[in-house]
C-alpha positions as CSV (number, residue, x, y, z in Angstrom):
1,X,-22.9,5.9,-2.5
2,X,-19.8,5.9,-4.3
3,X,-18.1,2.2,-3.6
4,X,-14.4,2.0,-4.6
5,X,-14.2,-1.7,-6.9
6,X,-11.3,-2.5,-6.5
7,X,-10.0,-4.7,-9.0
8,X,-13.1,-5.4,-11.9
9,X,-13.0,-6.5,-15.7
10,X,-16.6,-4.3,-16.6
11,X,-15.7,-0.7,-18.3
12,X,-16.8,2.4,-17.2
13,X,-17.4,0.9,-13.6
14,X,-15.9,2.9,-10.5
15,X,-12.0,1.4,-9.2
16,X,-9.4,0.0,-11.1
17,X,-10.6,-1.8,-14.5
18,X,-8.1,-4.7,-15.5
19,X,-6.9,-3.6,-19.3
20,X,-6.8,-6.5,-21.5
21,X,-3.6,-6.0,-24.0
22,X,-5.7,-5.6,-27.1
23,X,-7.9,-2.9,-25.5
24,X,-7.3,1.0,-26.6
25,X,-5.9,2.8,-23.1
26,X,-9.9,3.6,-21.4
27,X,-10.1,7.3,-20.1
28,X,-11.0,5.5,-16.4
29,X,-8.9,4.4,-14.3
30,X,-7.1,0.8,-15.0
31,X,-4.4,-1.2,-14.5
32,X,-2.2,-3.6,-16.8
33,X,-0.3,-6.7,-16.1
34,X,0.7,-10.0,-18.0
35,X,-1.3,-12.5,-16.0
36,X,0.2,-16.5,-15.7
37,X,-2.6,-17.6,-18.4
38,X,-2.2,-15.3,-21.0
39,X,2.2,-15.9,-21.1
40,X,3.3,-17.1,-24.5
41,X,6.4,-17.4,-26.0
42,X,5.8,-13.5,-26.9
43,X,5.9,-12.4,-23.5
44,X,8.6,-10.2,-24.1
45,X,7.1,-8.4,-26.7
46,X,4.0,-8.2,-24.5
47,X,5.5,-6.8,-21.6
48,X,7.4,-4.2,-23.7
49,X,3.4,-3.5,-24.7
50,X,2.5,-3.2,-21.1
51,X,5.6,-0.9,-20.4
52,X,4.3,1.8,-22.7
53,X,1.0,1.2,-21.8
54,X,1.5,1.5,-17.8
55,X,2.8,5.3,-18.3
56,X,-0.6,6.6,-18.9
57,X,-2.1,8.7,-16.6
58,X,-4.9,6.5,-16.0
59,X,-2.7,3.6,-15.2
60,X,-2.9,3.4,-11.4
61,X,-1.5,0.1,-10.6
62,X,0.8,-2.7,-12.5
63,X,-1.4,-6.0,-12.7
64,X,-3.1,-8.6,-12.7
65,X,0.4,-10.7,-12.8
66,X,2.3,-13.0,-10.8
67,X,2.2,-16.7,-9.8
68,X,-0.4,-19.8,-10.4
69,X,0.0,-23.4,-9.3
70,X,-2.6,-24.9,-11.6
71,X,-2.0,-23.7,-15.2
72,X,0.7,-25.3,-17.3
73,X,3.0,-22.5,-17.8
74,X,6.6,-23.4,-16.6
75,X,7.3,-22.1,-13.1
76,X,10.7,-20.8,-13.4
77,X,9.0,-18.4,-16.4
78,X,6.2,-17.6,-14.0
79,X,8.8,-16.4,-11.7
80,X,11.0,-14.6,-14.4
81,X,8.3,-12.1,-15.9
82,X,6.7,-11.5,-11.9
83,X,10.3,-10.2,-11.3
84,X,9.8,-8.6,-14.3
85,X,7.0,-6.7,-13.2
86,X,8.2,-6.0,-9.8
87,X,11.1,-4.3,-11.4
88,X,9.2,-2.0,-13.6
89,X,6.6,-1.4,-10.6
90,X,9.3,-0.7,-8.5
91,X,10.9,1.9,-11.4
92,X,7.6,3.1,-12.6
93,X,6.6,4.1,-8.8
94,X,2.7,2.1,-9.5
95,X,1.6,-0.2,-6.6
96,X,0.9,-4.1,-8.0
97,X,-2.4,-5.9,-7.9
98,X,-1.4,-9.4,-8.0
99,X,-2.9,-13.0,-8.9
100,X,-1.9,-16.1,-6.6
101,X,-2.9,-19.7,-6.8
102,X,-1.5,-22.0,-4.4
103,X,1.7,-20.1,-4.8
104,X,1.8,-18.0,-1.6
105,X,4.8,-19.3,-0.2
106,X,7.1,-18.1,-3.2
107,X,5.0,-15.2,-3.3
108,X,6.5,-13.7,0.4
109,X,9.5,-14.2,-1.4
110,X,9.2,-11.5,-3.0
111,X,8.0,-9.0,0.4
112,X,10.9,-6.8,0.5
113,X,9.5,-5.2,-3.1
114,X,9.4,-1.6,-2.9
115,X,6.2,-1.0,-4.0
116,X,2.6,-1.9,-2.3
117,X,1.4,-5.3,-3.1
118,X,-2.0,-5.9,-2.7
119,X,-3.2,-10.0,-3.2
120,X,-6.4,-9.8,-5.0
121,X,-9.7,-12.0,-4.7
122,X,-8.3,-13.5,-1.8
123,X,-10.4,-16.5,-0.2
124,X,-7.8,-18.7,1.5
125,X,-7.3,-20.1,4.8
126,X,-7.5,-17.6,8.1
127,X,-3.7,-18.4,8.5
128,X,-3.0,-17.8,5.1
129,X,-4.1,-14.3,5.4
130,X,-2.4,-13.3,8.7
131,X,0.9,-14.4,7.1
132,X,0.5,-12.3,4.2
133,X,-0.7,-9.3,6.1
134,X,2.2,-9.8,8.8
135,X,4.8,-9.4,5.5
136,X,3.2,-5.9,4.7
137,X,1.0,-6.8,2.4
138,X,-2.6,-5.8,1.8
139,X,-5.8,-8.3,1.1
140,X,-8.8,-7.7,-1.5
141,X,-11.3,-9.4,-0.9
142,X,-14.4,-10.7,-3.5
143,X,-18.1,-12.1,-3.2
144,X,-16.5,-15.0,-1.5
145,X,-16.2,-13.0,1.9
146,X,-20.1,-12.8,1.4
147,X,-20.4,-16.6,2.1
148,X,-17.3,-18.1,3.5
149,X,-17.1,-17.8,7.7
150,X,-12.8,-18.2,7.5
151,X,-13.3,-15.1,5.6
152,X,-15.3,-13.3,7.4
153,X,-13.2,-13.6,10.6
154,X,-10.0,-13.0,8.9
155,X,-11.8,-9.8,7.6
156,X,-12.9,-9.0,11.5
157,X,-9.8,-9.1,12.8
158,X,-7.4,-7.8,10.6
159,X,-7.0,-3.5,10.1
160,X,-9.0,-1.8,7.5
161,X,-6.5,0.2,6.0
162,X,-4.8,-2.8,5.0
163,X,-7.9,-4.1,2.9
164,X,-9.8,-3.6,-0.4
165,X,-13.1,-4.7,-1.8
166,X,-13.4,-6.1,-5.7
167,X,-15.7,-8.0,-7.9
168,X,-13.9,-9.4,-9.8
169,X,-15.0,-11.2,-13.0
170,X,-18.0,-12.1,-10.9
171,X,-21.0,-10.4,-12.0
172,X,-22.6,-9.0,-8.9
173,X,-23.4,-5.9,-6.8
174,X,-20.4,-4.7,-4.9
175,X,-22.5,-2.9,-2.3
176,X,-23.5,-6.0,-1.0
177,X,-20.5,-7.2,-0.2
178,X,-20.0,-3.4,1.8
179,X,-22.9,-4.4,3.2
180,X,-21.2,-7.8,4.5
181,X,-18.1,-6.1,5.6
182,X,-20.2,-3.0,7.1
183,X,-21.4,-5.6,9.2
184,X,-19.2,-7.5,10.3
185,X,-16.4,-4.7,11.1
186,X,-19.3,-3.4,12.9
187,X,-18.4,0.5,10.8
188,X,-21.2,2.1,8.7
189,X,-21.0,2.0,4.9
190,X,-20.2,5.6,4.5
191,X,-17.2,5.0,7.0
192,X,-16.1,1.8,5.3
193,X,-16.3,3.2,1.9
194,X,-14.4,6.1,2.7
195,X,-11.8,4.3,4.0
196,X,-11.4,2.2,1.0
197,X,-10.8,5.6,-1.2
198,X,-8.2,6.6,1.4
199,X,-6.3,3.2,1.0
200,X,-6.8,3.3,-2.4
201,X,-5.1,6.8,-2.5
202,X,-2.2,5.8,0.2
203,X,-1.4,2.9,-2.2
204,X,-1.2,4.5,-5.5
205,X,0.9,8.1,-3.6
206,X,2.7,5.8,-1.3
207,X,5.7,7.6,-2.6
């Protein structure tokens, strides 16, 4: 079975492969973003890169990027070139994968965008989740849901068009975690992984 990976950093795997800047543009399908970590004072001239690079074809979504609570990188400039993204996501018509570390709160700030958002490798709080979904925005989830119980019932309860499934930079086997889900959404894997492909497709032709 096909399984749609959502958000992954292997080529040639099936889903969305995060581009790294220095990477020729991959005949799969990828997406490309400025994430916190990688900002330096040439942000502008990377994000002119990522401009260009977001046109192709191949370029589904606008990402990694956004906000993160833990790496040194000033938060007002964290803030500026998210913005920055949102605006070309918004102009660009590409939904945004986006990376969030003990930044939610500023991160509903930003709701009303005009273009999906989806939070990926989420493993907070139960709460956490609900609030996120509640402002329209969609979950992907990693090989945390596997093990962590919060997780799991956060996954039970909440719609499965509003979720994805990733690995990640984790090196594992994404049909396990269908498997996980599969069971505890109490949906077959062929169900489940179809569904997946039909959110991935709602996101990206939301238009």
């Amino acid at each position: 079975m096909d399984f749609l990976d959502f958000h992954h950093h292997k080529q040639n795997k099936s889903g969305i492969y995060n581009l790294n800047l220095n990477e020729e543009i991959p005949q799969h399908q990828f997406s490309v973003g400025l994430h916190p970590k990688d900002i330096t004072e040439n942000w502008k001239s990377d994000f002119e890169k990522i401009k260009k690079i977001s046109l192709s074809k191949n370029c589904l979504a606008i990402g990694e990027c956004g906000l993160d609570g833990l790496i040194s990188i000033d938060e007002n400039l964290q803030n500026e070139i998210f913005q920055a993204h949102i605006s070309w996501a918004e102009e660009i018509k590409k939904p945004m994968i986006i990376h969030c570390v003990r930044r939610f709160s500023q991160i509903l700030h930003y709701k009303k965008a005009k273009v999906p958002m989806i939070i990926h490798g989420f493993n907070k709080k139960e709460n956490v989740g609900k609030e996120i979904l509640e402002a329209g925005l969609y979950l992907s989830f990693g090989k945390a849901a596997i093990e962590h119980l919060s997780l799991q019932k956060l996954i039970k309860d909440l719609p499965v068009q509003k979720m994805f499934l990733e690995t990640d930079d984790v090196d594992f086997d994404i049909s396990e975690l269908y498997e996980k889900v599969s069971e505890i959404k109490s949906i077959s894997l062929e169900k489940l992984s179809n569904q997946m492909w039909e959110n991935l497709e709602n996101v990206v032709n939301y238009g």
